[in-house]
C-alpha positions as a Markdown table, in Angstrom:
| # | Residue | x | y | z |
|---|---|---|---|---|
| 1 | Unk | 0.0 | 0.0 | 0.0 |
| 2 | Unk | 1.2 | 3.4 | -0.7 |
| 3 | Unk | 1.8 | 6.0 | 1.7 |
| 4 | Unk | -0.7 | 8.5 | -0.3 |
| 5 | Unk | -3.4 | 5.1 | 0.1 |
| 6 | Unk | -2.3 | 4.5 | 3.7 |
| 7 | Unk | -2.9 | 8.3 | 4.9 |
| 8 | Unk | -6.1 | 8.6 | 2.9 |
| 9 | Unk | -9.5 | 8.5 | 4.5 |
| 10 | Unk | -13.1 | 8.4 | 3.1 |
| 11 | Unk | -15.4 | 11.1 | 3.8 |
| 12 | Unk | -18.2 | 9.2 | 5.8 |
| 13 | Unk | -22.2 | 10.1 | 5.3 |
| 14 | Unk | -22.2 | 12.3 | 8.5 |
| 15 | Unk | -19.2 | 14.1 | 7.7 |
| 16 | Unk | -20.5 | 15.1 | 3.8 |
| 17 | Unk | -23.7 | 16.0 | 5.5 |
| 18 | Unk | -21.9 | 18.5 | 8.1 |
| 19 | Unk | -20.1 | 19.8 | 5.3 |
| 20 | Unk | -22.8 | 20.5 | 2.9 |
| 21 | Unk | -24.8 | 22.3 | 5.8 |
| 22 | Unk | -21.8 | 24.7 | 6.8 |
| 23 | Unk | -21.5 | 25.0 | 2.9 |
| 24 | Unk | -25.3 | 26.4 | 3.1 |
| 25 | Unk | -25.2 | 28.1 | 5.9 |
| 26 | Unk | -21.9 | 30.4 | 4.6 |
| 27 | Unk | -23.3 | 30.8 | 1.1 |
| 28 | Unk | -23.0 | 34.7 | -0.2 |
| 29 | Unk | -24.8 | 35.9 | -3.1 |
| 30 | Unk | -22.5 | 38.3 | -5.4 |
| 31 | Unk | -24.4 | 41.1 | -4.9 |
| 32 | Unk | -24.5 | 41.0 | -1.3 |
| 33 | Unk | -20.4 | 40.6 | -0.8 |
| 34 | Unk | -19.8 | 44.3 | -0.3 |
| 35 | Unk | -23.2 | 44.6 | 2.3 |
| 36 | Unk | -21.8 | 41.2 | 4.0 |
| 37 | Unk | -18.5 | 42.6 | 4.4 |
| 38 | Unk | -19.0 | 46.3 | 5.6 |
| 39 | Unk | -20.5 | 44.5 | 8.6 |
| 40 | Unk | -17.2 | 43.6 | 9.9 |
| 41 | Unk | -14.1 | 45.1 | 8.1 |
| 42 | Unk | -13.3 | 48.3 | 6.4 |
| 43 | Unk | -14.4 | 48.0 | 3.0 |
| 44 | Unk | -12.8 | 51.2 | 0.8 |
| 45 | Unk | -11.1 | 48.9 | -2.1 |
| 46 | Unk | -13.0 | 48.7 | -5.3 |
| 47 | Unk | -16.2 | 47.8 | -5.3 |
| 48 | Unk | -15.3 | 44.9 | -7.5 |
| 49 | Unk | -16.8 | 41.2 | -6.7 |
| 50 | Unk | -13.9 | 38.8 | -8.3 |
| 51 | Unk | -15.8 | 35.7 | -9.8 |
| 52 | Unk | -12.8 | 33.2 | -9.7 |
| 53 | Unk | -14.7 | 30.6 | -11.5 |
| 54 | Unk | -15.3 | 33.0 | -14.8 |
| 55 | Unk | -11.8 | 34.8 | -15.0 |
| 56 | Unk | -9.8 | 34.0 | -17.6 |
| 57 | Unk | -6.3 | 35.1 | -17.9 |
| 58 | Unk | -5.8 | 38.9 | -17.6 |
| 59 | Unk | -9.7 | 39.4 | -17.6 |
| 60 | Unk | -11.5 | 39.5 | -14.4 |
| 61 | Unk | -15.3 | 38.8 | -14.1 |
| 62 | Unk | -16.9 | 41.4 | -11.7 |
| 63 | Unk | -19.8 | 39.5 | -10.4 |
| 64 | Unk | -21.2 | 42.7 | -8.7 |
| 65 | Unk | -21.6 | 44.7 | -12.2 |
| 66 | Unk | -21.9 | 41.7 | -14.2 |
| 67 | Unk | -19.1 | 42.5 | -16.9 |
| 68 | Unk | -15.3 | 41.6 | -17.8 |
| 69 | Unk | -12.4 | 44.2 | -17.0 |
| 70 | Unk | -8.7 | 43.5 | -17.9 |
| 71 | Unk | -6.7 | 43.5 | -15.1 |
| 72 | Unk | -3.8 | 45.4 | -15.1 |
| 73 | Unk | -2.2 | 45.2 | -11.9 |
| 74 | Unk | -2.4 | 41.3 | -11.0 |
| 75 | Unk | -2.8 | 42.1 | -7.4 |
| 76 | Unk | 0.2 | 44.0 | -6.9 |
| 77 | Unk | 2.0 | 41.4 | -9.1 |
| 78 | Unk | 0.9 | 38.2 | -6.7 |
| 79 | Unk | -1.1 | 37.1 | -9.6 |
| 80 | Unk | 1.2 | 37.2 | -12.7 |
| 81 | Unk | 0.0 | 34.0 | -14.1 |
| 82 | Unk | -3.7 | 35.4 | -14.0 |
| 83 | Unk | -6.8 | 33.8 | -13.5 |
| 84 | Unk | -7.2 | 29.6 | -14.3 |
| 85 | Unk | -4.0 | 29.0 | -15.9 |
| 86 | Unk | -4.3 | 26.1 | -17.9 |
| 87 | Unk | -1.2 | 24.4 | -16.1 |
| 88 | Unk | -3.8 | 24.0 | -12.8 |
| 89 | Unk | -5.9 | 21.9 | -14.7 |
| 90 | Unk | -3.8 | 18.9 | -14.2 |
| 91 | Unk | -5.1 | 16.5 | -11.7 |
| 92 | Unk | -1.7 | 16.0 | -10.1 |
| 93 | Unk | -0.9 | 19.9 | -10.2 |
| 94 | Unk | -4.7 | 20.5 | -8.2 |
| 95 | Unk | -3.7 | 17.7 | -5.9 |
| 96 | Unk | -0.3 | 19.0 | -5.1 |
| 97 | Unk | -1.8 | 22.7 | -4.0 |
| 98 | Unk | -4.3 | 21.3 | -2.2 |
| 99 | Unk | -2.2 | 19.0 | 0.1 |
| 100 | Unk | 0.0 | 22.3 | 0.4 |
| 101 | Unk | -3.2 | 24.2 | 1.6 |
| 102 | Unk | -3.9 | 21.8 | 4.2 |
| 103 | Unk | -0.7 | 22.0 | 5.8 |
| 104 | Unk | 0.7 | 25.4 | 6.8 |
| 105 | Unk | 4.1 | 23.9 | 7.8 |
| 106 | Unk | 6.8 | 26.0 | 10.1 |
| 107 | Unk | 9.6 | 25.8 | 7.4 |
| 108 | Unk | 12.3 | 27.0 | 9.0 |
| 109 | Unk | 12.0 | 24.6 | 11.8 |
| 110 | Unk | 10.8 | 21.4 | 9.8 |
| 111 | Unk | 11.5 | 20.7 | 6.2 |
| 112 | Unk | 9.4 | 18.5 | 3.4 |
| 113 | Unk | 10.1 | 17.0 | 0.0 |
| 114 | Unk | 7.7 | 19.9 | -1.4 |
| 115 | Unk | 10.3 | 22.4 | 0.4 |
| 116 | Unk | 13.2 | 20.7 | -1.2 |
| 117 | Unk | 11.6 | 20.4 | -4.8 |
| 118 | Unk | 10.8 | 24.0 | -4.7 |
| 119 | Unk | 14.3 | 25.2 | -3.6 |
| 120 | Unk | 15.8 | 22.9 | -6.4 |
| 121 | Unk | 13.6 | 24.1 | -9.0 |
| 122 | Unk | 14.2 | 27.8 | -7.7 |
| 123 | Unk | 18.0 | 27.6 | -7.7 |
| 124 | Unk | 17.4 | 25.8 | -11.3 |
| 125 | Unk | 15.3 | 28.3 | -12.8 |
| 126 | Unk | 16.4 | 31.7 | -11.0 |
| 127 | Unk | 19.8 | 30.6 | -9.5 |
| 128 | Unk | 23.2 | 32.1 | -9.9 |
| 129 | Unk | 26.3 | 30.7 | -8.8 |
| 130 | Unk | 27.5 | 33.9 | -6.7 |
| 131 | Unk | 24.2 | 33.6 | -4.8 |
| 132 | Unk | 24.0 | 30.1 | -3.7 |
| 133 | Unk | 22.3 | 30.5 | -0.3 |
| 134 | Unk | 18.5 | 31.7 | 0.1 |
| 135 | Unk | 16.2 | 33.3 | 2.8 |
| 136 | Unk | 12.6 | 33.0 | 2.2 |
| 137 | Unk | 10.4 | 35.8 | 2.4 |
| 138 | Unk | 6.3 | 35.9 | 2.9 |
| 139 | Unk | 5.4 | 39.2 | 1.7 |
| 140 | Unk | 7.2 | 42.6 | 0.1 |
| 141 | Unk | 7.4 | 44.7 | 3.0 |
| 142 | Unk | 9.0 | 41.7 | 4.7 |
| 143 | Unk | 11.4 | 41.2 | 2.4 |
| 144 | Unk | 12.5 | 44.6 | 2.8 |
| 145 | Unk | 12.7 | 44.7 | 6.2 |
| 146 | Unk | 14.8 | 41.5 | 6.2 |
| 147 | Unk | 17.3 | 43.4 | 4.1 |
| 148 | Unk | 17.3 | 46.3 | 6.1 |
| 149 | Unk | 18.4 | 44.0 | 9.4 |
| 150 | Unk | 21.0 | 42.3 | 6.9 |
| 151 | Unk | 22.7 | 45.4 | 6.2 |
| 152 | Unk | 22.2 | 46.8 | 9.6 |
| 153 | Unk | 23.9 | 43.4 | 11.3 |
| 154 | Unk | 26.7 | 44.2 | 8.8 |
| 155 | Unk | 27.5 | 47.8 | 9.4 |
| 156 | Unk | 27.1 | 47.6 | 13.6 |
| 157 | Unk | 29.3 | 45.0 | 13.4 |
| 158 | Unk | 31.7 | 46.8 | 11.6 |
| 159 | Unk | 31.4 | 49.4 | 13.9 |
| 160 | Unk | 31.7 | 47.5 | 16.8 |
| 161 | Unk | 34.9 | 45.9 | 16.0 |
| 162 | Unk | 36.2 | 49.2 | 14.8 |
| 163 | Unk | 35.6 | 51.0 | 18.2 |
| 164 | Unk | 32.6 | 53.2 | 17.0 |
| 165 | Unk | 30.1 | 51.5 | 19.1 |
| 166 | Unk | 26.8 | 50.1 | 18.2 |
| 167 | Unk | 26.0 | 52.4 | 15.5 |
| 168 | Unk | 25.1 | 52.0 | 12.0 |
| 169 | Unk | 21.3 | 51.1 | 11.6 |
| 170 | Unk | 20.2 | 54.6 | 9.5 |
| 171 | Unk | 19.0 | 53.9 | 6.2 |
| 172 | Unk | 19.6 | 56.4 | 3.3 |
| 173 | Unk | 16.1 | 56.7 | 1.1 |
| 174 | Unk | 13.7 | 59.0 | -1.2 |
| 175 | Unk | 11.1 | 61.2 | -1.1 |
| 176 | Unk | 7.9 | 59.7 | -2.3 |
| 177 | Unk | 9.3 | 56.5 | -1.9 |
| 178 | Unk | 6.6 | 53.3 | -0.5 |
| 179 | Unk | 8.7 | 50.3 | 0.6 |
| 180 | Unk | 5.9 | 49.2 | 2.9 |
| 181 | Unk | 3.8 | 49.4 | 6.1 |
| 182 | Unk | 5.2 | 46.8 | 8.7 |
| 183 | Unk | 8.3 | 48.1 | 11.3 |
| 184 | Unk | 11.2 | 49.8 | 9.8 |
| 185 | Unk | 9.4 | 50.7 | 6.4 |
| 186 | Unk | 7.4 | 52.9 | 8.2 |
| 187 | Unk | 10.4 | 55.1 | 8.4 |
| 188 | Unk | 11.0 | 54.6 | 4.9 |
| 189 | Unk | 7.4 | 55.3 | 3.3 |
| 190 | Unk | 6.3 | 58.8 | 2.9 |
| 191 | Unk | 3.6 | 58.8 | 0.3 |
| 192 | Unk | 0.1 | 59.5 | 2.0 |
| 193 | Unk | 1.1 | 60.9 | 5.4 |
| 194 | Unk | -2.2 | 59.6 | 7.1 |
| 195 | Unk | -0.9 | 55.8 | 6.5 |
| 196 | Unk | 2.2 | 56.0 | 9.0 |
| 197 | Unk | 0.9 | 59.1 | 10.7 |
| 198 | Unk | 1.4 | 58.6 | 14.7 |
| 199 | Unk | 3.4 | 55.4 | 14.3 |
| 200 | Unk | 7.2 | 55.4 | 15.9 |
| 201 | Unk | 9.8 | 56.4 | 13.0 |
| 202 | Unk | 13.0 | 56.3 | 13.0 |
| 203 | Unk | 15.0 | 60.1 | 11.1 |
| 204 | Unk | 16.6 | 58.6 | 9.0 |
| 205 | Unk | 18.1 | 60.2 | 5.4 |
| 206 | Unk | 15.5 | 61.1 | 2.9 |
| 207 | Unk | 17.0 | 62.8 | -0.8 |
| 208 | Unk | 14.8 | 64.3 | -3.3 |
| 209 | Unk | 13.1 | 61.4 | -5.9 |
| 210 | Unk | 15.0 | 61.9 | -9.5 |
| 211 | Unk | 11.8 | 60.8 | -11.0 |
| 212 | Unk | 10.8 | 61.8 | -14.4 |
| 213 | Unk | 7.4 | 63.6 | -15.1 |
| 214 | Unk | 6.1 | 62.6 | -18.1 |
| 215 | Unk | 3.8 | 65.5 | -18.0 |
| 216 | Unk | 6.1 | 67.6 | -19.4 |
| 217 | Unk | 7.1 | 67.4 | -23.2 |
| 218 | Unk | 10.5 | 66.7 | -24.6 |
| 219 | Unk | 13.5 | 67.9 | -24.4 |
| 220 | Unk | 12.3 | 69.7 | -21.4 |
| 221 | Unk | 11.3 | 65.8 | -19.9 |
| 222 | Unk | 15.2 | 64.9 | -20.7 |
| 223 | Unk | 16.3 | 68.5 | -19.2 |
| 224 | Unk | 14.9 | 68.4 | -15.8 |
| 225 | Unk | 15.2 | 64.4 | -15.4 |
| 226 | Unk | 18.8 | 65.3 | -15.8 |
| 227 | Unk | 18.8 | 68.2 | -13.3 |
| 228 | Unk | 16.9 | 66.8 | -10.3 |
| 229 | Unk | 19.3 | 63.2 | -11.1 |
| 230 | Unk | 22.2 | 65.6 | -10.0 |
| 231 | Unk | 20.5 | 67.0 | -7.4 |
| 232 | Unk | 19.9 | 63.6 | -5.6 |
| 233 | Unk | 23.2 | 62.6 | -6.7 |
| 234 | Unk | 24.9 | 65.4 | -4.7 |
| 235 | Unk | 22.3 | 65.1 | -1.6 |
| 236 | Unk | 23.2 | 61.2 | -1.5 |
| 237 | Unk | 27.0 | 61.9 | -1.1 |
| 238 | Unk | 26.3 | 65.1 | 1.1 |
| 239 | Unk | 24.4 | 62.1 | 3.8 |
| 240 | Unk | 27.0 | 59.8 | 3.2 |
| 241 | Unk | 29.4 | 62.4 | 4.0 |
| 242 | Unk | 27.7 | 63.6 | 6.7 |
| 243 | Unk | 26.9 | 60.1 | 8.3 |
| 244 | Unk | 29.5 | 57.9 | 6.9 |
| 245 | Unk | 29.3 | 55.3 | 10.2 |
| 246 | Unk | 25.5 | 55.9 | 10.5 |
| 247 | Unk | 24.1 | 54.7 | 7.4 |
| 248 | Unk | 24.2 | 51.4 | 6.3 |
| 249 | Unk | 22.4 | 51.4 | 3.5 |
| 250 | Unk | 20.6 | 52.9 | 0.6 |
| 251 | Unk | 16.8 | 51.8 | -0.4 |
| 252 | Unk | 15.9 | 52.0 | -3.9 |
| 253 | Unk | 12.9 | 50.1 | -5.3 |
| 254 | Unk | 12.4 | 50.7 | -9.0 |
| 255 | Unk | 9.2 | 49.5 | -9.7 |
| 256 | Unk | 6.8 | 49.8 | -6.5 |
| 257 | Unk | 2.6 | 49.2 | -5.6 |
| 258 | Unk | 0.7 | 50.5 | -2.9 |
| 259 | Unk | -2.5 | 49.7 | -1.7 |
């Protein structure tokens, strides 16, 4: 007997009937979501009912208005396949994801052939031989903060064994930047004001953004991209000048989503 045979079990009578009543008894209509929802959590997203079952792709059903709508943002890029990729059709593939939903493991304390399949195929597929060693990350703003206690580790113990004492945590960042809004990116973020308003911050370096506003036509675009890139240029070395044993590092996130 198998081991997939051996840890199987049959749903009894009782148990299917249990299920099918808690079924019933959580069933939503469409139309009600947003009504069901404001009676418990802050609803102020879109008022867009996804209808997982009739998404396609980059389209996305909206069961409360009853029409398709491409979606452009994939969920802040969680979603790049898009909806039903054909590759979750498989039988073995469904079978797969649904033992992993069933078992929210602690994978840094215990490990599993599905943990060691994905870290093969990861190192296969994205690997590069000067970065052999990998620290998994849950979430953006977790992954930032992860590499801001990376760098921080690495600069106070620099200072440490240089005499300097335990400094060396600031890190260097933009204006309009949003990296975020867990611990140490709260420090970091300044977009809207009222979403890390009254929270503990850290002041830490902030240079002017050399962003590029399309608004303005060419060459004039060109010009003042240029003249605002100096200007952070020169601010940046000014900090680092300023705080050479203070900063440890310097934030930049190219591409960047916040909801």
């Amino acid at each position: 007997m198998s081991d997939r045979a051996h840890g199987s079990q049959t749903m009894g009578g009782g148990d299917k009937s249990m299920h099918a009543n808690l079924a019933e008894q959580a069933k939503v209509n469409p139309k009600e979501v947003l009504d069901e929802l404001k009676k418990h959590i802050l609803v102020d997203g879109f008022e867009i009912v996804v209808d997982l079952e009739r998404s396609r792709g980059n389209r996305m059903y909206d069961a409360n208005s009853d029409r398709e709508i491409i979606d452009m943002y994939s969920f802040y890029a969680s979603m790049p396949l898009g909806f039903n990729h054909p590759y979750f059709d498989n039988p073995d593939v469904r079978e797969e994801l649904a033992t992993a939903a069933m078992h929210k493991i602690a994978n840094s304390d215990v490990y599993s052939v599905q943990m060691a399949r994905f870290v093969k195929m990861f190192d296969r597929v994205m690997g590069v031989p000067e970065l052999p060693r990998y620290f998994f990350i849950e979430g953006g703003a977790l992954a930032v903060e992860n590499a801001l206690k990376a760098a921080m580790d690495w600069k106070v113990r620099k200072n440490l064994a240089a005499g300097r004492g335990e400094i060396g945590t600031e890190v260097l960042h933009f204006r309009n930047c949003f990296h975020g809004r867990t611990g140490y990116t709260m420090s970091l973020t300044n977009t809207d004001p009222v979403k890390v308003q009254y929270y503990a911050k850290f002041d830490w370096p902030r240079v002017i953004n050399p962003k590029i506003n399309f608004a303005l036509a060419e060459p004039e675009r060109t010009a003042k991209a240029i003249e605002i890139e100096a200007q952070a240029e020169a601010e940046i070395l000014q900090a680092i000048k300023d705080r050479p044993h203070r900063i440890c590092a310097m934030i930049i996130e190219p591409i960047q989503g916040e909801g």
